[in-house]
PDBQT receptor file of N, H, CA, C and O in Angstrom, charges set to zero:
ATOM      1  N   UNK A   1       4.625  17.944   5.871  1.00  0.00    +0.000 N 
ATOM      2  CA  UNK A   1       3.923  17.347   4.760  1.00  0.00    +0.000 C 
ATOM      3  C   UNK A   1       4.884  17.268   3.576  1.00  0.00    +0.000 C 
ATOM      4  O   UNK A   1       5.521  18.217   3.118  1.00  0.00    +0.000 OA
ATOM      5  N   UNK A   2       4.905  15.743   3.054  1.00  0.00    +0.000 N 
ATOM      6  H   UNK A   2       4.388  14.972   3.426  1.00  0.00    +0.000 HD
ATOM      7  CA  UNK A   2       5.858  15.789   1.819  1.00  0.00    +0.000 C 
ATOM      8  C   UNK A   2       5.029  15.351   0.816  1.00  0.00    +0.000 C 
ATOM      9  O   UNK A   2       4.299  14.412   1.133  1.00  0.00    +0.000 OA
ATOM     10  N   UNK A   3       4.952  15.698  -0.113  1.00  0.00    +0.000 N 
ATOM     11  H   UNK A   3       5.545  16.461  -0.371  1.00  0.00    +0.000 HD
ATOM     12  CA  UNK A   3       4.073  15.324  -1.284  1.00  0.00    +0.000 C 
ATOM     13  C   UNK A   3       5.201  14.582  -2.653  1.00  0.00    +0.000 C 
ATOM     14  O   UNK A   3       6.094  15.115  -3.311  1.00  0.00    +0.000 OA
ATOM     15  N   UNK A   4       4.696  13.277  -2.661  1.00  0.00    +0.000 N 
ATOM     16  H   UNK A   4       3.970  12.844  -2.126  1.00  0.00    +0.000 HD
ATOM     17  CA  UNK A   4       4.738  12.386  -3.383  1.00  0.00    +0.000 C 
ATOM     18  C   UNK A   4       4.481  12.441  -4.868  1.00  0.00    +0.000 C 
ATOM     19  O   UNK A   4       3.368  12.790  -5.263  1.00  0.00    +0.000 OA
ATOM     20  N   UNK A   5       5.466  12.110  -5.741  1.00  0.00    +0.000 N 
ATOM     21  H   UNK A   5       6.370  11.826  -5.419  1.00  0.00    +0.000 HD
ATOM     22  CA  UNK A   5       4.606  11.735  -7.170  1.00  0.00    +0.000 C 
ATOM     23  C   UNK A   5       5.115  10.717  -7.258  1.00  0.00    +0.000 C 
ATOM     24  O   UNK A   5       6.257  10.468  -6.872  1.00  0.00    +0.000 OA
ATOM     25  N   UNK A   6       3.992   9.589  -8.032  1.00  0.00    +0.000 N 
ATOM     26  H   UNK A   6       3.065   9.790  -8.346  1.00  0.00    +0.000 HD
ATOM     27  CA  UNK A   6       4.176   8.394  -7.734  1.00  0.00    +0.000 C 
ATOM     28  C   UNK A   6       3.280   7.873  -9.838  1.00  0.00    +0.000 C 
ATOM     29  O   UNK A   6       2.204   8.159 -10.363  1.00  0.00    +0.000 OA
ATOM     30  N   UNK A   7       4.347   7.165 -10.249  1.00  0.00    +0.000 N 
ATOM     31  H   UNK A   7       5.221   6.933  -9.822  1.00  0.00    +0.000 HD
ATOM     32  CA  UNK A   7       3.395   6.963 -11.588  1.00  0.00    +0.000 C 
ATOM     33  C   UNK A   7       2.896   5.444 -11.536  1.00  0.00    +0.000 C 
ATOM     34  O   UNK A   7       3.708   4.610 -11.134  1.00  0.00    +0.000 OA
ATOM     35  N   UNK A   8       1.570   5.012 -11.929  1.00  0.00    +0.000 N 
ATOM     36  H   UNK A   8       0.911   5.689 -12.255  1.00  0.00    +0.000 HD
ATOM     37  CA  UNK A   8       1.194   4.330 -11.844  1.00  0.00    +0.000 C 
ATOM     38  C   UNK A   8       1.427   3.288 -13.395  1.00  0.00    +0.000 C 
ATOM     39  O   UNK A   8       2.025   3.687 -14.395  1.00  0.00    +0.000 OA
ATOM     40  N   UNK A   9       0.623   1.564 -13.199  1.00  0.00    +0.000 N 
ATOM     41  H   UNK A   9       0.138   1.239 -12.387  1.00  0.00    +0.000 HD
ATOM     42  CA  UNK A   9       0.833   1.230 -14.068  1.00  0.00    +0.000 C 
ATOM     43  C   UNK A   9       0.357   1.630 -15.447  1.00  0.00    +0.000 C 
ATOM     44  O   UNK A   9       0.824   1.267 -16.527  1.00  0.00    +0.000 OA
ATOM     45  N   UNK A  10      -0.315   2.171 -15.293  1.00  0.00    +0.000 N 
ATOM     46  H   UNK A  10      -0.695   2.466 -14.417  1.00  0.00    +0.000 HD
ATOM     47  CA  UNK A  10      -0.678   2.811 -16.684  1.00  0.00    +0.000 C 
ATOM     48  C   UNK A  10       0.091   4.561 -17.429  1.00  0.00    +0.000 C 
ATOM     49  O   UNK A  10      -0.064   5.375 -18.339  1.00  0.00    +0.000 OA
ATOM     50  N   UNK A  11       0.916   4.263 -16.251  1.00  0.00    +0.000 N 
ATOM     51  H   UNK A  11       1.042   3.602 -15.512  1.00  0.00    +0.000 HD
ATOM     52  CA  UNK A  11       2.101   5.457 -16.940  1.00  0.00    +0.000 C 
ATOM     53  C   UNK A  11       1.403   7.227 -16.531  1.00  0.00    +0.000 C 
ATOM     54  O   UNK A  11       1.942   8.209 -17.043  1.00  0.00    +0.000 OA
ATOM     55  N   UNK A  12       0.211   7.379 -15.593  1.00  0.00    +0.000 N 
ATOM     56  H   UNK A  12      -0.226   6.581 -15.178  1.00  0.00    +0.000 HD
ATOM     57  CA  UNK A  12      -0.210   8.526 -15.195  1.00  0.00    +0.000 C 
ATOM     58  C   UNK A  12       0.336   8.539 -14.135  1.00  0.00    +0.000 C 
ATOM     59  O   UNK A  12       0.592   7.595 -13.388  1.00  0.00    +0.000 OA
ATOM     60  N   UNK A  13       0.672  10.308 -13.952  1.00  0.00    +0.000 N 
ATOM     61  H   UNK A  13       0.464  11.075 -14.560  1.00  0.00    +0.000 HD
ATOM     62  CA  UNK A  13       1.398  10.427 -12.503  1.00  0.00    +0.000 C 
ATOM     63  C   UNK A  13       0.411  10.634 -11.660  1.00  0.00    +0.000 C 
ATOM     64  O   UNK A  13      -0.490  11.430 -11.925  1.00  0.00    +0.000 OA
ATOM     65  N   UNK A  14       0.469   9.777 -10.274  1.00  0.00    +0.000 N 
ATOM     66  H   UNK A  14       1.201   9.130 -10.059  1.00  0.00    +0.000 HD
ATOM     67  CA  UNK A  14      -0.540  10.470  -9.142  1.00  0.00    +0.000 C 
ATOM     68  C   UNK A  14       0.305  11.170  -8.167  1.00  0.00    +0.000 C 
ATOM     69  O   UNK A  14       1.454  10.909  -7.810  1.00  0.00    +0.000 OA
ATOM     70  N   UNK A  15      -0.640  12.290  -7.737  1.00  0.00    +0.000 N 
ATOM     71  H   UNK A  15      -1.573  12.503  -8.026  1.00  0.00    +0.000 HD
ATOM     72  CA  UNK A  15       0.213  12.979  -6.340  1.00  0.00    +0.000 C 
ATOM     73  C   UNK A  15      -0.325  12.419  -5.008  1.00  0.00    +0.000 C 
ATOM     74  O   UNK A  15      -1.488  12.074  -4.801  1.00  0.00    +0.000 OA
ATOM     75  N   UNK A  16       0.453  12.391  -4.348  1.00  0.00    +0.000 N 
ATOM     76  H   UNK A  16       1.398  12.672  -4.516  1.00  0.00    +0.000 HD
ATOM     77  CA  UNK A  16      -0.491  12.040  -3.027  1.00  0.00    +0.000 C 
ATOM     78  C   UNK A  16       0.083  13.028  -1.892  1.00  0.00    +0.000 C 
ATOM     79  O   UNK A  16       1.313  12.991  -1.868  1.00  0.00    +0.000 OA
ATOM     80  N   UNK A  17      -0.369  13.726  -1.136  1.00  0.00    +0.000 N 
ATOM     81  H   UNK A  17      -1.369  13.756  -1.155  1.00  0.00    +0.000 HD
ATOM     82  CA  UNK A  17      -0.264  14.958  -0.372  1.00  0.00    +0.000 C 
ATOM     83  C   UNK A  17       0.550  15.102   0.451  1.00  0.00    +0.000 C 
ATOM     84  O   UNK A  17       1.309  16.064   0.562  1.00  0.00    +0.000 OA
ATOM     85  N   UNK A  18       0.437  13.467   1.619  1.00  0.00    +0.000 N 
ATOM     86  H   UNK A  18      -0.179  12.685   1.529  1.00  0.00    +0.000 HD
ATOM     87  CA  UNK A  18       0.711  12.838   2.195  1.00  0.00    +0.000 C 
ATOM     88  C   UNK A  18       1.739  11.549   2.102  1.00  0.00    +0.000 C 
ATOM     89  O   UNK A  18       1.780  10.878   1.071  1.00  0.00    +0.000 OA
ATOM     90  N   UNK A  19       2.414  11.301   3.033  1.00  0.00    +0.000 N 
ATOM     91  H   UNK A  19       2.381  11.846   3.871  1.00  0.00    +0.000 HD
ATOM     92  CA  UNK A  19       3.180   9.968   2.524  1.00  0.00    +0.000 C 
ATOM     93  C   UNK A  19       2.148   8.721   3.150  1.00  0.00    +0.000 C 
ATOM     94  O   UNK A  19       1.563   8.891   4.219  1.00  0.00    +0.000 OA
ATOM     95  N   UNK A  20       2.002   7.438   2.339  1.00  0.00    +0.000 N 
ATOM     96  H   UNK A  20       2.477   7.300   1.470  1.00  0.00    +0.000 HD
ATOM     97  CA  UNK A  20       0.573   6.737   2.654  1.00  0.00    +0.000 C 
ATOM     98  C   UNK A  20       1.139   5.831   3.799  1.00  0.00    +0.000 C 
ATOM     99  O   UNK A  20       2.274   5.396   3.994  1.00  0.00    +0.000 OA
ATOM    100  N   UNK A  21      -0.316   5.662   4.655  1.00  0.00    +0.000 N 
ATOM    101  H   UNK A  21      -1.238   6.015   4.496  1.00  0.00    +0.000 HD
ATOM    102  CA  UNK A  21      -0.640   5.456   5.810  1.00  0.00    +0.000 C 
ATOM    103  C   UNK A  21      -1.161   3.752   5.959  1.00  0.00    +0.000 C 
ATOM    104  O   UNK A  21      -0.793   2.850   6.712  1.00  0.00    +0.000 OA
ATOM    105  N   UNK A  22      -1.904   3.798   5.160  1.00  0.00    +0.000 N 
ATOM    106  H   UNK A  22      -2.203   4.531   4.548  1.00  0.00    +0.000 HD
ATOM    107  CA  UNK A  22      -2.547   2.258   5.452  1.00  0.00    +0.000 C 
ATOM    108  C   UNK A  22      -2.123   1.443   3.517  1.00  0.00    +0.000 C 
ATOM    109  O   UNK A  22      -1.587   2.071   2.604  1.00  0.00    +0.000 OA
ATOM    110  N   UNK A  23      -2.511   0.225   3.472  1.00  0.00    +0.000 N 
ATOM    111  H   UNK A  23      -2.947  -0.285   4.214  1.00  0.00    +0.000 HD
ATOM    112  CA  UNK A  23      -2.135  -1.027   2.822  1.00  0.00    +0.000 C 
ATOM    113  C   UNK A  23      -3.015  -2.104   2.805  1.00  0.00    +0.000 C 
ATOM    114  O   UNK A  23      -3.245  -2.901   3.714  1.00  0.00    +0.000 OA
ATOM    115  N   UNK A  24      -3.684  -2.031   1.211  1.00  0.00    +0.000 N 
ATOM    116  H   UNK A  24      -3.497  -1.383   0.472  1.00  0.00    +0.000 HD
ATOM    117  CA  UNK A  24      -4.438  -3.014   0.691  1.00  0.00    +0.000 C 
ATOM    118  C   UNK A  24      -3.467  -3.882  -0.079  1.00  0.00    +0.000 C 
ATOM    119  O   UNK A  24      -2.752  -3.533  -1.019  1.00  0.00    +0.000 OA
ATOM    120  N   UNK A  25      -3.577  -5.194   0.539  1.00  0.00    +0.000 N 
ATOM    121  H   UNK A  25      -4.157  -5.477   1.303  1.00  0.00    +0.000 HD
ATOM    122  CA  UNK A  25      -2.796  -6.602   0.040  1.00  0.00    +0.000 C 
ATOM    123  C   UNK A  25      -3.630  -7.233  -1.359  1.00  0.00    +0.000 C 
ATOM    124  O   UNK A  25      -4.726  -7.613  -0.949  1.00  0.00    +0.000 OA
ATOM    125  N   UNK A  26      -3.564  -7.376  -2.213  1.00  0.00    +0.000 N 
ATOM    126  H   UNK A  26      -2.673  -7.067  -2.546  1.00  0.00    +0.000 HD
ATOM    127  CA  UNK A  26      -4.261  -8.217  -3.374  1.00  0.00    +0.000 C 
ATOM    128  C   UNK A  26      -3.535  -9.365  -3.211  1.00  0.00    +0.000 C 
ATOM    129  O   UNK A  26      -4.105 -10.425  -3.469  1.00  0.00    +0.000 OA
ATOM    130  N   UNK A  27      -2.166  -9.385  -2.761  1.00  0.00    +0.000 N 
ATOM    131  H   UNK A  27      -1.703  -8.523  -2.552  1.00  0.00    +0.000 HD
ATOM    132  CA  UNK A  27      -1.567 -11.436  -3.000  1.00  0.00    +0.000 C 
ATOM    133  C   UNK A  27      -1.678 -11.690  -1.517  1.00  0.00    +0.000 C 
ATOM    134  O   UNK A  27      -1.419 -10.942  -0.574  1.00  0.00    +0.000 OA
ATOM    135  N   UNK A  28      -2.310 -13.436  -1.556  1.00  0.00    +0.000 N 
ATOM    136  H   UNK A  28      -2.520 -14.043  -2.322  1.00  0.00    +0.000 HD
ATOM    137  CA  UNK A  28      -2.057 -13.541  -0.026  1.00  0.00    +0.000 C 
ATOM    138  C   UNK A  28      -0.453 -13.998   1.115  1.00  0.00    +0.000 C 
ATOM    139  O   UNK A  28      -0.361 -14.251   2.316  1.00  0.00    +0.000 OA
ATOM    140  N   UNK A  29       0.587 -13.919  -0.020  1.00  0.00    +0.000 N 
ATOM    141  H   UNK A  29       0.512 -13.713  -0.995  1.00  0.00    +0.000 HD
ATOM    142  CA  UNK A  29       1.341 -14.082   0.311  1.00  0.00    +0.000 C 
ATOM    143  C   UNK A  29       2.133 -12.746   0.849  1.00  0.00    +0.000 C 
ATOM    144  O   UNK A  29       2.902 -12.831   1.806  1.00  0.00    +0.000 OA
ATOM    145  N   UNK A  30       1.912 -11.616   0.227  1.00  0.00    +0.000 N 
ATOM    146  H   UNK A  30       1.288 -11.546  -0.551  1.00  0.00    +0.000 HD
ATOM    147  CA  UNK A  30       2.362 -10.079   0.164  1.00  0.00    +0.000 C 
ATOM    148  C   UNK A  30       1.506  -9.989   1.801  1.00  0.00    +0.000 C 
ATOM    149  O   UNK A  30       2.021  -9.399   2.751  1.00  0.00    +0.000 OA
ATOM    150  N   UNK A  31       0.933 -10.281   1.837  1.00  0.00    +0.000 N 
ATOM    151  H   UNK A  31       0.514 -10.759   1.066  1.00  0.00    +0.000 HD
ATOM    152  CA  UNK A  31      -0.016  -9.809   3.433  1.00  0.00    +0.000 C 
ATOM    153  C   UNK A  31       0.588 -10.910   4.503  1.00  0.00    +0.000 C 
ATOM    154  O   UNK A  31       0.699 -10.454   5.641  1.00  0.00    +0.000 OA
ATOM    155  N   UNK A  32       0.866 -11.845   4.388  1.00  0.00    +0.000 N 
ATOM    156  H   UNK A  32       0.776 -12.216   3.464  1.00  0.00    +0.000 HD
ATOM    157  CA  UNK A  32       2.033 -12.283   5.344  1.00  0.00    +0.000 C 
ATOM    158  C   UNK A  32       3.228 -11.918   5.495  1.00  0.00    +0.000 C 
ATOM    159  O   UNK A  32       3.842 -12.097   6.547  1.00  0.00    +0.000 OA
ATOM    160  N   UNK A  33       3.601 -11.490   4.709  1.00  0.00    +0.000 N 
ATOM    161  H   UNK A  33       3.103 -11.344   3.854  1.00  0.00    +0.000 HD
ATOM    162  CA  UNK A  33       4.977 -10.756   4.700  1.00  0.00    +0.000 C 
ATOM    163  C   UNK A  33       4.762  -9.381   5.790  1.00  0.00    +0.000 C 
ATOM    164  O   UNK A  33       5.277  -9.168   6.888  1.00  0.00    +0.000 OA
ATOM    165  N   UNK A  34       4.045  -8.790   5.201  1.00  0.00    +0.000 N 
ATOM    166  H   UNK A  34       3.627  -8.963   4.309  1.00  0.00    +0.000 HD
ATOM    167  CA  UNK A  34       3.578  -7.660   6.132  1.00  0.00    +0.000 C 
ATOM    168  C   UNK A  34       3.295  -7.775   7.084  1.00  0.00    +0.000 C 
ATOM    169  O   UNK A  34       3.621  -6.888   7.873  1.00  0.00    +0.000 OA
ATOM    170  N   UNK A  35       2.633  -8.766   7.501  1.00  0.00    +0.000 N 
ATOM    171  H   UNK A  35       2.368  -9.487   6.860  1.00  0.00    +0.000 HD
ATOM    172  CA  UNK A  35       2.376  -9.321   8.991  1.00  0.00    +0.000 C 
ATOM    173  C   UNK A  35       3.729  -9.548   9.754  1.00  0.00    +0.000 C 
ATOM    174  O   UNK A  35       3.832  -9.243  10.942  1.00  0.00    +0.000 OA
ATOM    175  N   UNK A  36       4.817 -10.121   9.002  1.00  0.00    +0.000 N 
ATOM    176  H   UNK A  36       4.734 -10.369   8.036  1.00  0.00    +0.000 HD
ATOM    177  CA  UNK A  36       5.670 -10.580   9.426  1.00  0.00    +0.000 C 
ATOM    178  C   UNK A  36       6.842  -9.028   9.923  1.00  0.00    +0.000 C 
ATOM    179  O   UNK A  36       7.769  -8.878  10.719  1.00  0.00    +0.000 OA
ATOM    180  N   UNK A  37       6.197  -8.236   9.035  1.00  0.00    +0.000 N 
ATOM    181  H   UNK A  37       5.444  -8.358   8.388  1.00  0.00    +0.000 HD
ATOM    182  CA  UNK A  37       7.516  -6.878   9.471  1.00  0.00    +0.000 C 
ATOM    183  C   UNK A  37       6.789  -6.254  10.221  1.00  0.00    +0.000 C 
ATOM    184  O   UNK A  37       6.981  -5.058  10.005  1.00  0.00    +0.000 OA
ATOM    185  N   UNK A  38       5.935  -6.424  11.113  1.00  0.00    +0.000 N 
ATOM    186  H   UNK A  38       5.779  -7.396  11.288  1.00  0.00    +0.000 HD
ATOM    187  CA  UNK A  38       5.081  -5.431  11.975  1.00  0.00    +0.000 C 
ATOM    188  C   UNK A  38       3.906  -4.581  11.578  1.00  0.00    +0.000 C 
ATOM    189  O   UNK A  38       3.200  -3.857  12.281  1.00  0.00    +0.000 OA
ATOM    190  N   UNK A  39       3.852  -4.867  10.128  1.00  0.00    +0.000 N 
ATOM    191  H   UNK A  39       4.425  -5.455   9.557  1.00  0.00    +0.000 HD
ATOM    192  CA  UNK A  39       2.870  -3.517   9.340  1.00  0.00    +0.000 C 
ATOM    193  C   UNK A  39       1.509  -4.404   9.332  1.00  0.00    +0.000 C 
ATOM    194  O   UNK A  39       1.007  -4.610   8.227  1.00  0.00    +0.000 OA
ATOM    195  N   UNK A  40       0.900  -4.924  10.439  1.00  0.00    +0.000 N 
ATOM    196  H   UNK A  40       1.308  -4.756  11.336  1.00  0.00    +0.000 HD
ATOM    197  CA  UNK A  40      -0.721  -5.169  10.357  1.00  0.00    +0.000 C 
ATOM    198  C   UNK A  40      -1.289  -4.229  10.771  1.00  0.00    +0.000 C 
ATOM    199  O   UNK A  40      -2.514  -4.308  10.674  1.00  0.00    +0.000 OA
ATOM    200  N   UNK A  41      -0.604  -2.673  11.536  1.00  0.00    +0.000 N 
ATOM    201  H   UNK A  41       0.391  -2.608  11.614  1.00  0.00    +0.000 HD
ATOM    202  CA  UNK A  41      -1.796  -2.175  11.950  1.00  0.00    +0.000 C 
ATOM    203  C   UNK A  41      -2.229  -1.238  10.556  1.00  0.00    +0.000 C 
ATOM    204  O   UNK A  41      -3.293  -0.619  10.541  1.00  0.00    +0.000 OA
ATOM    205  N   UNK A  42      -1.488  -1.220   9.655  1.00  0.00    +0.000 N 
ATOM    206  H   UNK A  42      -0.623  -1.722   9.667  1.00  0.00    +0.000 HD
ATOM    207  CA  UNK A  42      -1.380  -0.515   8.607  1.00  0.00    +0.000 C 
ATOM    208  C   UNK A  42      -2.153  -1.172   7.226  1.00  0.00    +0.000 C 
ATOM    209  O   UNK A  42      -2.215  -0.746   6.073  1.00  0.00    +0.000 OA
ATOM    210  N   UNK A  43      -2.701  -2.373   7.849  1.00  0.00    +0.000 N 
ATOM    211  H   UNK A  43      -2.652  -2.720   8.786  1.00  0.00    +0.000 HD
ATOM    212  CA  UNK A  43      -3.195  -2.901   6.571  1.00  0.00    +0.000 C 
ATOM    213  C   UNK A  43      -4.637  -3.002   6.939  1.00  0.00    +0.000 C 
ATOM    214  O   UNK A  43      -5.191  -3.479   7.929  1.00  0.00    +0.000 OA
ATOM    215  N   UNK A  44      -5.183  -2.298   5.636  1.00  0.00    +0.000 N 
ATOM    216  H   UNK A  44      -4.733  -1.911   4.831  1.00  0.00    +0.000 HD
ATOM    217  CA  UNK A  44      -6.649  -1.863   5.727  1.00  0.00    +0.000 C 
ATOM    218  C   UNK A  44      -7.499  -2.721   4.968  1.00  0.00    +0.000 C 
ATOM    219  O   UNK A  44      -8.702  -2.777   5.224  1.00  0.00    +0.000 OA
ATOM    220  N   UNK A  45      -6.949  -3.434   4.003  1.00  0.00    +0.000 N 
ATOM    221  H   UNK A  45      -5.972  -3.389   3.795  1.00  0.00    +0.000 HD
ATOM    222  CA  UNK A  45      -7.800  -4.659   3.352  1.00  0.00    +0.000 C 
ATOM    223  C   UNK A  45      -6.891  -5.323   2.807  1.00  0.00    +0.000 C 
ATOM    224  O   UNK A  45      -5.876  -4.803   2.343  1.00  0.00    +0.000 OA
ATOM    225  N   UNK A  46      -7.169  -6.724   2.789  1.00  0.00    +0.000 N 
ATOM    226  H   UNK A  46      -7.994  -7.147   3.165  1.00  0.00    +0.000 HD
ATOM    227  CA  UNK A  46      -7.167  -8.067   2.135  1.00  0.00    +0.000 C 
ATOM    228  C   UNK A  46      -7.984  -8.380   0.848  1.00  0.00    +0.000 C 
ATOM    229  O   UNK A  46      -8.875  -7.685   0.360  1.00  0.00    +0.000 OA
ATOM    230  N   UNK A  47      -7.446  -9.691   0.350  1.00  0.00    +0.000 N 
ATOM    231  H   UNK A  47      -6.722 -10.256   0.747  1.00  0.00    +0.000 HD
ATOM    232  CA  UNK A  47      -8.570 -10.084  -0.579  1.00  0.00    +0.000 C 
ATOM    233  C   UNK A  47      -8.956 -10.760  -0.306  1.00  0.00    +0.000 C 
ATOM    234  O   UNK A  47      -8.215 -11.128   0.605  1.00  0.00    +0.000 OA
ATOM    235  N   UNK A  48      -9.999 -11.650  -0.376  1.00  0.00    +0.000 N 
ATOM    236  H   UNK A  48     -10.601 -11.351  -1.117  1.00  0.00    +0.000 HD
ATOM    237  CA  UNK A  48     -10.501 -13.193   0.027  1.00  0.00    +0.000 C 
ATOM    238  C   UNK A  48     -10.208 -14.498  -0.838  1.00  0.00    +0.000 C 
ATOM    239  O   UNK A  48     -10.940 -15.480  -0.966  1.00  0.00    +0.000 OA
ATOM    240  N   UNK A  49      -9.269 -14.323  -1.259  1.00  0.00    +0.000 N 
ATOM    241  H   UNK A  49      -8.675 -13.526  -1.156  1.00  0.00    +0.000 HD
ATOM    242  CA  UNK A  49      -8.355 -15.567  -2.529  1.00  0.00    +0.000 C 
ATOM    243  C   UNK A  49      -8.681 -16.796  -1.617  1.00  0.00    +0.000 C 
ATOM    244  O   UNK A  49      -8.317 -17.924  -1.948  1.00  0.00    +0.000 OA
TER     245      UNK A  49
């Protein structure tokens, strides 16, 4: 287990416990890309743009 600090856009640090597992796409172009490097089983939501 490696634990992460990771600061977000609003400049707060989050920890995460774990190194992350799955991948929510907001652009629909960012989710083809991902498709394209093998990482669909890793993507847990889309948006509907």
């Amino acid at each position: 287990m490696s634990t992460r600090i990771l600061r977000d856009a609003s400049g707060a640090d989050v920890t995460l416990p774990d190194p992350p597992r799955r991948i929510v796409s907001l652009i629909p172009c960012i989710t083809e890309i991902l498709f394209a490097l093998g990482l669909d089983e890793a993507v847990a939501g889309v948006t509907r743009y």
